[in-house]
DRENLO-539318 format. One record per residue: residue in three letters; y negated, z, x of N, C-alpha, C in turn. Coordinates in steps of 0.2 Angstrom, whole numbers, plus 5000, padded with zeros to 4 digits. Example, Ala and Ser with C-alpha at 12.3 -4.5 7.8 and 13.67 -1.06 7.14 Angstrom:
REM DRENLO-539318
ALA502850395066502250395062501650395066 SER501150355064500550365068500050395064 
//
This chain:
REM DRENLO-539318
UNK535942634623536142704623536342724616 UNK536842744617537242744607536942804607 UNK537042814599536542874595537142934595 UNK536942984598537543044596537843054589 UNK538243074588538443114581537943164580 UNK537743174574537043224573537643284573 UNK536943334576537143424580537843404584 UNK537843364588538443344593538143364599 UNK537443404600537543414607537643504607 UNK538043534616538143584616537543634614 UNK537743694613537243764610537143764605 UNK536643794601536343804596536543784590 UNK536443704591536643664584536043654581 UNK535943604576535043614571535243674569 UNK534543684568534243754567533543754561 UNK533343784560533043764553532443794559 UNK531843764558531043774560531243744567 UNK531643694567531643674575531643594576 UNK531343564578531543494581532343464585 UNK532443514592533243464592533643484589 UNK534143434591534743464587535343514594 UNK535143534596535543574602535043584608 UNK535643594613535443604620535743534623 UNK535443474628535843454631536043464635 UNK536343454641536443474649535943484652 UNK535843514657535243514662535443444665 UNK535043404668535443354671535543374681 UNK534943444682534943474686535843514689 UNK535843514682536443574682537343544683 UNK537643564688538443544688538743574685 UNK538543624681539143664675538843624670 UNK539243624663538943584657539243654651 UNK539043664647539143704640539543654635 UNK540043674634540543644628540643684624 UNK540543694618540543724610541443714609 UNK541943774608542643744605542343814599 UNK543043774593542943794589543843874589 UNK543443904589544043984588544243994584 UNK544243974578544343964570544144044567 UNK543344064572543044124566542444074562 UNK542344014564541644024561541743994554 UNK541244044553541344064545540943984540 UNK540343954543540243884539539643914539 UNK539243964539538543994537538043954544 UNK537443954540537043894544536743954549 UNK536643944556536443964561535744034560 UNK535744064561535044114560534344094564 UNK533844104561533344064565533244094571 UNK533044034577532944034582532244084584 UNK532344114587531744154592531144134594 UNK530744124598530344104604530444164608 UNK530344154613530444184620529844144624 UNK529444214628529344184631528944214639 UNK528844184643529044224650528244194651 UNK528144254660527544244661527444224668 UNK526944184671527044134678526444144681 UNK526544184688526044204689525844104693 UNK525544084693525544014696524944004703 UNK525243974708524943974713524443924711 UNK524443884709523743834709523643824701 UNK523243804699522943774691523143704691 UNK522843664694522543594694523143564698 UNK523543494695523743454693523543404697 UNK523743374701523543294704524043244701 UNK523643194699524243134699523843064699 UNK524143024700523842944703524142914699 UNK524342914691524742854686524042814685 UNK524342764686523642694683523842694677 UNK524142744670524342724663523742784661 UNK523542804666523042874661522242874665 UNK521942904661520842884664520942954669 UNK521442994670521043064675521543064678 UNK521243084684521843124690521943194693 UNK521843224685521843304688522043344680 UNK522443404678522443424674522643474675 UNK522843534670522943614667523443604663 UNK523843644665524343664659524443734657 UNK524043774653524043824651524743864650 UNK525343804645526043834645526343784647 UNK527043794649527643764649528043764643 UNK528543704639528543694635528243714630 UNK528543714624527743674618528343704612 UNK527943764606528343774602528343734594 UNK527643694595527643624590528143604587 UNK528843594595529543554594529643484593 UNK528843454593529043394588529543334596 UNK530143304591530643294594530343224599 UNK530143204598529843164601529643164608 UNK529343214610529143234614529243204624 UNK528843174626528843144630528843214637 UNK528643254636528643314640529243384643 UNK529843354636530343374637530643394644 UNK530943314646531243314652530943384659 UNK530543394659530143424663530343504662 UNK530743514656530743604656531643584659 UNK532043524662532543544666532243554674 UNK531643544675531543574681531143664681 UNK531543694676531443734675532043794676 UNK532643744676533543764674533443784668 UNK533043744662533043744655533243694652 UNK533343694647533643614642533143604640 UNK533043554640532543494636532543494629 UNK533043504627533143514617532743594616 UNK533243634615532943684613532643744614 UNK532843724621532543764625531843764627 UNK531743684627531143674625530443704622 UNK530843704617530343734610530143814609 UNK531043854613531143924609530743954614 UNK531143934624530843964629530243944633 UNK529843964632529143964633528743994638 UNK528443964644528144004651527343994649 UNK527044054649526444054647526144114656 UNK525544034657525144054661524544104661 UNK524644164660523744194659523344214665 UNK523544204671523044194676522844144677 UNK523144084674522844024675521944014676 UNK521544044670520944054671520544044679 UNK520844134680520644154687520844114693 UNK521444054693521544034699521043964697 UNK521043934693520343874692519743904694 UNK519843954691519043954694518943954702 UNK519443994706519544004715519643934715 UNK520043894713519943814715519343784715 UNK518943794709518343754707517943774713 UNK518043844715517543894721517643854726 UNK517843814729518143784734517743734737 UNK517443744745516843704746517043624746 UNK517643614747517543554747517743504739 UNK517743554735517843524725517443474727 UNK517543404721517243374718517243384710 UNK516943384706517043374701517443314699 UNK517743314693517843234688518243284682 UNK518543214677518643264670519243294673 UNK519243364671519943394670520343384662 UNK520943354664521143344655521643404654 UNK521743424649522443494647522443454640 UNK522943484638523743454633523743404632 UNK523943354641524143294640524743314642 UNK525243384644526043374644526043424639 UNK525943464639526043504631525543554629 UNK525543544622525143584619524743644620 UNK523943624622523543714623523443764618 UNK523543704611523343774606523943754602 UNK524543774606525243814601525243874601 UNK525843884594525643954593525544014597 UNK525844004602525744074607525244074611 UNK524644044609524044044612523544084606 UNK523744094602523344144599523544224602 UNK524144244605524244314608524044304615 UNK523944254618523744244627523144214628 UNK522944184624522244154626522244134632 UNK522544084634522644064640521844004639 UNK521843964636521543884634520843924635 UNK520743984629519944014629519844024635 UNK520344034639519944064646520244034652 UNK520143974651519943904654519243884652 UNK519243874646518543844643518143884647 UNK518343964645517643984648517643984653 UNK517943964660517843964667517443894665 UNK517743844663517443754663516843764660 UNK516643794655515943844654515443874660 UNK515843904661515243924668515143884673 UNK515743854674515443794682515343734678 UNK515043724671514843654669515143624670 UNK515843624670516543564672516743524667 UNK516743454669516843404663517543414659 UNK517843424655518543434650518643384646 UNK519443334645519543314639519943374637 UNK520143354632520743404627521243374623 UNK521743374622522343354618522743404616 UNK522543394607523143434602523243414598 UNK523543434595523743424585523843524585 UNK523443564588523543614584522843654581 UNK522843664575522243694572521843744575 UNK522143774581521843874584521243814588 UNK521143774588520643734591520043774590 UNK519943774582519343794579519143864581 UNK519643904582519443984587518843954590 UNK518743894596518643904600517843844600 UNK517643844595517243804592516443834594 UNK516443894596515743904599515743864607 UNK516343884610516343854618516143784619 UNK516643754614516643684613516043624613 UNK515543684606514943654604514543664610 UNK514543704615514143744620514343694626 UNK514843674628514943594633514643544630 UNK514843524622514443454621514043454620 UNK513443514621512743514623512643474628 UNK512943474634512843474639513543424640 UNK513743384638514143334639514743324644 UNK514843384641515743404642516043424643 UNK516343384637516843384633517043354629 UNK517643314628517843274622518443314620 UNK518843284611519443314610519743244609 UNK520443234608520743204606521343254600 UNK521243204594521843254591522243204588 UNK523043224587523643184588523843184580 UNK523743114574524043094570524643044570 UNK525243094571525943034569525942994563 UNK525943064557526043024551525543044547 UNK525543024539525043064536525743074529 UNK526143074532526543104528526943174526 UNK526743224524526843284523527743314525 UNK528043274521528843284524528943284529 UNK528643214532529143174537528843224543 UNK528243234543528043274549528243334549 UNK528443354546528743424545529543424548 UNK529843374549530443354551530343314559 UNK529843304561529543264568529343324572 UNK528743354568528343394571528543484567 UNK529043514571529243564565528643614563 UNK528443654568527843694570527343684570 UNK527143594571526343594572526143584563 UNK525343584565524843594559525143534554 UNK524943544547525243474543524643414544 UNK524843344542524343294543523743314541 UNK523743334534522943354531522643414535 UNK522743434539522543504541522243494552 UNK522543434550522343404558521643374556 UNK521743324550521243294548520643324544 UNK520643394543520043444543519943474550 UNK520343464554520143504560519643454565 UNK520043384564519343314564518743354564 UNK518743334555517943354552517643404555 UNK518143484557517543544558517243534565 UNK517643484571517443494577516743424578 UNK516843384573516143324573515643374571 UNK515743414566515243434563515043494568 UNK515243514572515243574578514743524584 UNK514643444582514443404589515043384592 UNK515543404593516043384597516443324598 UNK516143274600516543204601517543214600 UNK517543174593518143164592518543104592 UNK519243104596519443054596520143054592 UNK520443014589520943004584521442964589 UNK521743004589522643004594523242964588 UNK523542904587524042864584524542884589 UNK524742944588525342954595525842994591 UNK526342964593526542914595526642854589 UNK526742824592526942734584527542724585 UNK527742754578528842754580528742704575 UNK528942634580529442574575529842584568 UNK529742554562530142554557530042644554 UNK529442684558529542754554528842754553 UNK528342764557527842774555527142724556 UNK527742654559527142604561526642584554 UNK526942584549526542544543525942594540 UNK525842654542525342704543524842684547 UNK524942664551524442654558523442654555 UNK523442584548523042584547522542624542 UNK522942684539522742744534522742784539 UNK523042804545522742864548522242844551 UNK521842784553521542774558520942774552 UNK520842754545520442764541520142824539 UNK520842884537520542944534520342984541 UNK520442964549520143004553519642974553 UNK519342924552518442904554518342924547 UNK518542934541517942994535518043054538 UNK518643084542518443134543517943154550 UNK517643104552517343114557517343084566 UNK518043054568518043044573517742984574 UNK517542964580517142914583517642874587 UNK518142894589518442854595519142864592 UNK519442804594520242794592520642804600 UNK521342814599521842754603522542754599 UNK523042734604523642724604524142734604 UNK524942764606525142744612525842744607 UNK526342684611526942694609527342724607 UNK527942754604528542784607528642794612 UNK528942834618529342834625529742894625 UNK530442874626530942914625531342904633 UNK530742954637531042944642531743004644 UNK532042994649532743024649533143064646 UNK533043134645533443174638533043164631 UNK532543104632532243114626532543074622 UNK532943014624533242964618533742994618 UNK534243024620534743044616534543104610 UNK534043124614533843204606533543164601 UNK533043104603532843084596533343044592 UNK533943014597534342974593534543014588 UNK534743074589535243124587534543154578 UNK534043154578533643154575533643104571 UNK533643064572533742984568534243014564 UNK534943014568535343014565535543054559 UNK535343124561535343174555534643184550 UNK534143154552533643144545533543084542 UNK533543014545533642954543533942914545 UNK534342934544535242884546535042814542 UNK534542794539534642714535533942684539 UNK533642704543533242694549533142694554 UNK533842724557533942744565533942664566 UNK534742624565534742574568533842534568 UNK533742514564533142474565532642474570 UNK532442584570531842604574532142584582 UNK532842584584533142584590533142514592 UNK533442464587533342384589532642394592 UNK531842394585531342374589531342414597 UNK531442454597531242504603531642444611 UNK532242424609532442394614532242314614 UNK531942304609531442214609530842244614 UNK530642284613530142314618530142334625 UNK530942344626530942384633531542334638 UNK531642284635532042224639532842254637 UNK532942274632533542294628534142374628 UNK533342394632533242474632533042504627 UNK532942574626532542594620532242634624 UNK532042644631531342654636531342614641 UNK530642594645530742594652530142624653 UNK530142634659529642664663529242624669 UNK529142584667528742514673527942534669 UNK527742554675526942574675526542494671 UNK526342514666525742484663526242444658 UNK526842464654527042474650527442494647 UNK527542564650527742614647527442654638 UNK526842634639526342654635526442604628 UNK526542544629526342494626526942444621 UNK527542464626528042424626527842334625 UNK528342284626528142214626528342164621 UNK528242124623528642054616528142064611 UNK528242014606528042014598527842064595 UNK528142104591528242184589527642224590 UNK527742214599527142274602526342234601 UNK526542184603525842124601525642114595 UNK526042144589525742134582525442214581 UNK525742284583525542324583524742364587 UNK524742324594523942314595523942274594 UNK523642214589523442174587523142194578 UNK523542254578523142264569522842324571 UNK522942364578522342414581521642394580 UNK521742334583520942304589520942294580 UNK521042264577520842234570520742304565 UNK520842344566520542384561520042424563 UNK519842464572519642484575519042464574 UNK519142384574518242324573517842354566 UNK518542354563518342334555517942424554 UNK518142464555518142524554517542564558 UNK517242534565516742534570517142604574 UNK517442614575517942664578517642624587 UNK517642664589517542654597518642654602 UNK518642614605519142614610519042664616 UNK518542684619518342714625517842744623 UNK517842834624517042854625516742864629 UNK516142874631515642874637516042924640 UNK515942924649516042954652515843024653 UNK515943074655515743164654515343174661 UNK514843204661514543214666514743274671 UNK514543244677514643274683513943324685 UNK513743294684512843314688512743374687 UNK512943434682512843494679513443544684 UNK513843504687514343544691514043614693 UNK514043674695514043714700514243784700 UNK514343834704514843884704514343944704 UNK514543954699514244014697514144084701 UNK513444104703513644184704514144244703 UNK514244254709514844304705514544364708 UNK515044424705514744504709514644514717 UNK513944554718514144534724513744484729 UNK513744424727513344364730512644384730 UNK512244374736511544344739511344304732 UNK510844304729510444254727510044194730 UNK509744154728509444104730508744134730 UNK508444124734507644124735507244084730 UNK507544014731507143964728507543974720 
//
C-alpha cells in the first residue's frame, strides 16, 4: 500500500492538536469529499479543531466477542471514538460504522454513553449472568478527556463495586487517579487489574503519535500512584512501531517496574483498514527519513503486507524481526522479574445488590 502525499486526504487537512492528517472516505459511503482549490485560500494554517460530542442512549452495555487473540469475552465501552487521537489507533476503523471518518472524525466526534452505568447494572441483574472479567478501554479510551464532564467510567466502577464484578482496565489517561478510592476498594477484594499504555518515552515523538494523551513521564507516575493505591499494575508496550519506537522497548519496560508495575506485555503495530493509509500519511509528514524502513519491517511481518489480520498473528506479526523483538521481551521481563500474566480476578464475591423496594433475606 503506497504512502499518501502528507494532508492528501479529503477534509480538514493536519490540523494542529490532532493526530490524522484529514478525513478519509467512509468506506461505507458511495459519495466521496474532494478538496478543489477556488483560488480564495489565503495560505493560513487551518483553525483548531473542535470536539463534538453526541450522546447514545445504548440498548445494552456488554460486549460479546470469541477472539482467541485476547483473555476476555465481554467488555464496555463507555465512548465511541477517542480524543487521545493517537494515529495509530487500531480502533479507528469502527467510527465508519458510525457514517463517520476514521481520521478525524475520529478524534473531534465523540459518542459518549452516560446511561451506560444503569444498563450494566439491569444486565448484571439478570438471573441467568454469569460473572468473568469485564474489560473497558480495550477499543477506546475510558479516561479521555471527556470523561471528566460525563463520568461515564466512575459509574461503571461503581455499579462493578457494588455487584463485586471482576474488571481489567486499559489507558494511558491520567483522570485514572480521580478514580483511585474505587479502585483501591476492588483490589481489596480482588477485582481489578489496570494496564497502562507506554509507546515511547520520548516527549516529542509522543506528542506527534499520541496528540492529546498524557506525556510518557506522566503515565509513568500514574504507574507509581495506582501500585501505591494496591492496585495491580500492568505495563502495556503498545504498540512496537518497527524502526520508531522498537529500540525503547527495554527502557520503558525498566522505568515502569521502578515505577511500580508488576506485570508487563506487548503488542505489535496493526494498521488495520483505514488505518495504514492514515498512519502512512503520518510517517510521511513527521518522519519522511523513517517511513520507508518502518513500512519494509511492517510487511517482513505481514507476508509483504503492512497488516494482516490471521487470528494469532495479528498481535505479533512473523519472521525474524518479530522473533527478535519477543525475544528481547521474554529476556528483559526475566531479568527485571516483571510477571507476563497476572492471577486471575475473582468470581466468588459476585452478587446483586439490594435495591429500593426489595424483601430482605431472613437469613
Amino acid at each position: 500500500m503506497p504512502a499518501p502525499a502528507p494532508g492528501s486526504f479529503p477534509g480538514q487537512g493536519p490540523t494542529p492538536g490532532r493526530g490524522a492528517g484529514g478525513n478519509p472516505a467512509n468506506r461505507f459511503d458511495r459519495l466521496a469529499v474532494t478538496p478543489e482549490d477556488d483560488g480564495w485560500d489565503p495560505g493560513e494554517a487551518p483553525p483548531p479543531l473542535r470536539t463534538e460530542t453526541r450522546i447514545e442512549r445504548p440498548r445494552s452495555a456488554i460486549t460479546r466477542n470469541s477472539s482467541p487473540d485476547v483473555p476476555f469475552d465481554r467488555s464496555v465501552n463507555p465512548y465511541r471514538g477517542c480524543e487521545h487521537g493517537c494515529i495509530y489507533c487500531f480502533a479507528r476503523p469502527s467510527h465508519a460504522w458510525l457514517g463517520l471518518s476514521p481520521g478525524l472524525d475520529f478524534e473531534s466526534r465523540l459518542i459518549a454513553r452516560p446511561e451506560a452505568p444503569r444498563v450494566l447494572a439491569e444486565e448484571l441483574s439478570r438471573r441467568g449472568y454469569r460473572p468473568a472479567t469485564l474489560a473497558i478501554g480495550t477499543n477506546t479510551d475510558p479516561y479521555q478527556p471527556i470523561e471528566r464532564s460525563y463520568r461515564v467510567m466512575r459509574g461503571l466502577l461503581e455499579v462493578l463495586r457494588d455487584f463485586r464484578h471482576p474488571v481489567a482496565v486499559v489507558t494511558k489517561g491520567a483522570l485514572i487517579e480521580r478514580d483511585l478510592d474505587l479502585l483501591a476498594e476492588l483490589a481489596e477484594l480482588d477485582l481489578v487489574r489496570v494496564g497502562i499504555s507506554v509507546t515511547t518515552l520520548d516527549r516529542d515523538l509522543s506528542r506527534r503519535l499520541e496528540p492529546r494523551a498524557p506525556a510518557p513521564e506522566r503515565r509513568l507516575q500514574t504507574i507509581k500512584r495506582l501500585a501505591a493505591a494496591g492496585v495491580p499494575v500492568r505495563v502495556m508496550v503498545a504498540p512496537v512501531i518497527p524502526a520508531l519506537t522498537d529500540p525503547e522497548l527495554e527502557a520503558i519496560l525498566a522505568r515502569a517496574r521502578a515505577a511500580g508495575a508488576e506485570a508487563a506485555s506487548w503488542i505489535m503495530l496493526r494498521l488495520p483498514r483505514e488505518v495504514g493509509p492514515l498512519f502512512s500519511d503520518w510517517l510521511a509528514r513527521h518522519c519522511p527519513d523513517r517511513a520507508g524502513r518502518v513500512l519494509a519491517r511492517l510487511r517482513e511481518m505481514h507476508g509483504g503486507e503492512i497488516y494482516s489480520p490471521d487470528w494469532g498473528r495479528r498481535m505479533r506479526g512473523e519472521g525474524p524481526y518479530a522473533e527478535i523483538v519477543a525475544q528481547r521481551f521474554r529476556l528483559t521481563v526475566a531479568r527485571l522479574g516483571l510477571a507476563t500474566a497476572q492471577p486471575e480476578l475473582s468470581t466468588a464475591l459476585f452478587r446483586v445488590p439490594p435495591r429500593a423496594g426489595d424483601q430482605l433475606s431472613l437469613f
